[in-house]
C-alpha positions in Angstrom: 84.6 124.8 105.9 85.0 121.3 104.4 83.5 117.6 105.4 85.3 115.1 104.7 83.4 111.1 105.2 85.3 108.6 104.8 83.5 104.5 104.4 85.3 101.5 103.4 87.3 100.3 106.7 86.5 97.0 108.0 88.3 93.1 108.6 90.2 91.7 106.6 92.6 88.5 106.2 96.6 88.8 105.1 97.0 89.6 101.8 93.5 90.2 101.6 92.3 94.1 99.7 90.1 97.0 101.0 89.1 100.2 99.5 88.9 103.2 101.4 86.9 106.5 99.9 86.5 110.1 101.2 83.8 112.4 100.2 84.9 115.4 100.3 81.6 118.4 100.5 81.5 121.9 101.5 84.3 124.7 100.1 86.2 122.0 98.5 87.5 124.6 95.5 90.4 125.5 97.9 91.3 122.0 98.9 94.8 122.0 97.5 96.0 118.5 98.9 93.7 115.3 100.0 94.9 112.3 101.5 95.1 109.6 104.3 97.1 109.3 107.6 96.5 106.7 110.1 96.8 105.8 113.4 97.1 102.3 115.4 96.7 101.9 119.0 99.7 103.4 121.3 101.6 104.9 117.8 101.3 108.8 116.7 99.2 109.2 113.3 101.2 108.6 110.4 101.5 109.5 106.7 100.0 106.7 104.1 99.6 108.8 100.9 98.3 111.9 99.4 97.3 113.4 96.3 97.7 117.3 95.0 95.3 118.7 93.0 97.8 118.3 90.2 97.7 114.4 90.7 101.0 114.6 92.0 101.2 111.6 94.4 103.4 110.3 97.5 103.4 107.5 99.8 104.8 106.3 103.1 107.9 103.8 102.2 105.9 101.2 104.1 102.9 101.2 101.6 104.8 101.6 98.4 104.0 99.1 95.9 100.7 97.8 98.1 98.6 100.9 98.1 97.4 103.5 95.6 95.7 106.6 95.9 93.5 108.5 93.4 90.8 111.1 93.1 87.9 111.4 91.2 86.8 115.3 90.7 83.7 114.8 89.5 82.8 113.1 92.5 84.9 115.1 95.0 86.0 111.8 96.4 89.5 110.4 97.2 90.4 106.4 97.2 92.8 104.4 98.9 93.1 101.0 97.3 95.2 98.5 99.8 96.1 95.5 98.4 98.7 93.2 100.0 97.4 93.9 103.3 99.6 93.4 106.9 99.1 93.1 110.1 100.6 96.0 110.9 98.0 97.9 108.2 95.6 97.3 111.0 95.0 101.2 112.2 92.3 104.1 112.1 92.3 105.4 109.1 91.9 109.4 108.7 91.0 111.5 105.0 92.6 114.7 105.4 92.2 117.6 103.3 95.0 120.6 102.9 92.5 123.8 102.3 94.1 127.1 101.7 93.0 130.9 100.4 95.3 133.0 101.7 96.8 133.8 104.4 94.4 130.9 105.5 95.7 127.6 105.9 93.2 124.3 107.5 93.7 121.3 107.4 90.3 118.8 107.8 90.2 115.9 109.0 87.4 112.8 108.9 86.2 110.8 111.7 88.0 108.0 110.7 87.2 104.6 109.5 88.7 101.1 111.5 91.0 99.1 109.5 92.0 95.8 111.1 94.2 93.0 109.5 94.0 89.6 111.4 93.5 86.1 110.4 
């Protein structure tokens, strides 16, 4: 089993910055893949960006070049740093974890944390 919390959601303006973490606790030495999706109201969650254990990295073409995603191991934690925000940033945000020891495959998610762009 894995928890995953995620804090750092909240308002901001245009342009404006936020920085999202997710603790990661629990049988994290299988997590193989960590990263964030969202959701906004009436859409279907989405991709943002992940991160392997290798530091391999990948965004959604709609964040490239605004966000950045990185991992701290010795903290078990995973960071999304938005810069540049939008309105159209404004979404739940969700830390997911890829967990797998074969043949088992999970993939966790956190409770989310509200992200709303607006002036």
């Amino acid at each position: 089993q894995v928890q995953l919390v995620e804090s750092g959601g909240g308002l901001v303006q245009p342009g404006g910055s936020l920085r999202l973490s997710c603790a990661a606790s629990g049988s994290i030495f299988s997590i193989i893949e960590l990263g964030w999706y969202r959701q906004a109201p009436g859409k279907e969650r989405e991709l943002v960006a992940t991160i392997t254990r290798g530091g391999t990295t990948r965004y959604a073409d709609s964040v490239k070049g605004r966000f950045s995603i990185s991992r701290d191991d010795a903290k078990n934690t995973v960071y999304l740093q938005m810069n540049s925000l939008k309105y159209e940033d404004t979404a739940v945000y969700y830390c997911y974890a890829d967990w797998r020891s074969p043949p088992i495959n999970n993939i966790y998610w956190g409770q989310g944390t509200q992200v709303t762009v607006s002036s």
